[in-house]
N, C-alpha and C positions, 0 to 999 in steps of 0.2 A: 504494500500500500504506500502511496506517493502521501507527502505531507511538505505545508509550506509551512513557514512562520515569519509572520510583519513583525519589524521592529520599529517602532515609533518613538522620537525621542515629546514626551512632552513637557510642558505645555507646548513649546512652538508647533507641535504638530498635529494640534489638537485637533485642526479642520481636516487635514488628512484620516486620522485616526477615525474621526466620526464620519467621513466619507465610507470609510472600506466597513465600517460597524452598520451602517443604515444599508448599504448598497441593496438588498433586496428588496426593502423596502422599497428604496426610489422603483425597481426594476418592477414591482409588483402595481404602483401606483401608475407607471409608465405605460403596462401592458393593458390596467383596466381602463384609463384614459382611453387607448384604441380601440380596445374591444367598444366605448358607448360611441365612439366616432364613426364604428364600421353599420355599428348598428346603425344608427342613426342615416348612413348612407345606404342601409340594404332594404329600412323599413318605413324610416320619415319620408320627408319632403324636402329635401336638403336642394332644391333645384335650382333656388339663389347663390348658396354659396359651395355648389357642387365640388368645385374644381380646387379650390381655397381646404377644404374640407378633407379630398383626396389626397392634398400635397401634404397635410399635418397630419393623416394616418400610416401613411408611407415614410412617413418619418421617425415618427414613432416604429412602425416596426422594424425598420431596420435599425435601431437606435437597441433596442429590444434583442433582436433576432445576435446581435455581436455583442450584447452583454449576456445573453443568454449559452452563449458557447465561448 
């Protein structure tokens, strides 16, 4: 079995630190964002701002898709 270990020195790197501590977090709030963006494009009326809507889903999931691997 493969294992890492982060060495953070703090406090200076306390943003770092709480970056790599929250990350699934973020990844988890990132993915259900697209998920209400898709829907919203597969079942609303998204006809106004169709194209604005597809570019910030597509973004999201490749932003997703390479945090997730």
């Amino acid at each position: 079995m493969t294992t890492a270990t982060l060495v953070f020195h703090l406090p200076e790197e306390r943003q770092e630190y709480d970056m790599s501590v929250r990350g699934q977090d973020a990844y988890c709030a990132l993915h259900r964002l697209g998920e209400a963006i898709r829907s919203h494009l597969k079942y609303g009326e998204p006809e106004k701002d169709r194209e604005k809507l597809e570019e910030i889903w597509r973004e999201i999931a490749d932003a997703t898709y390479y945090v997730g691997n």
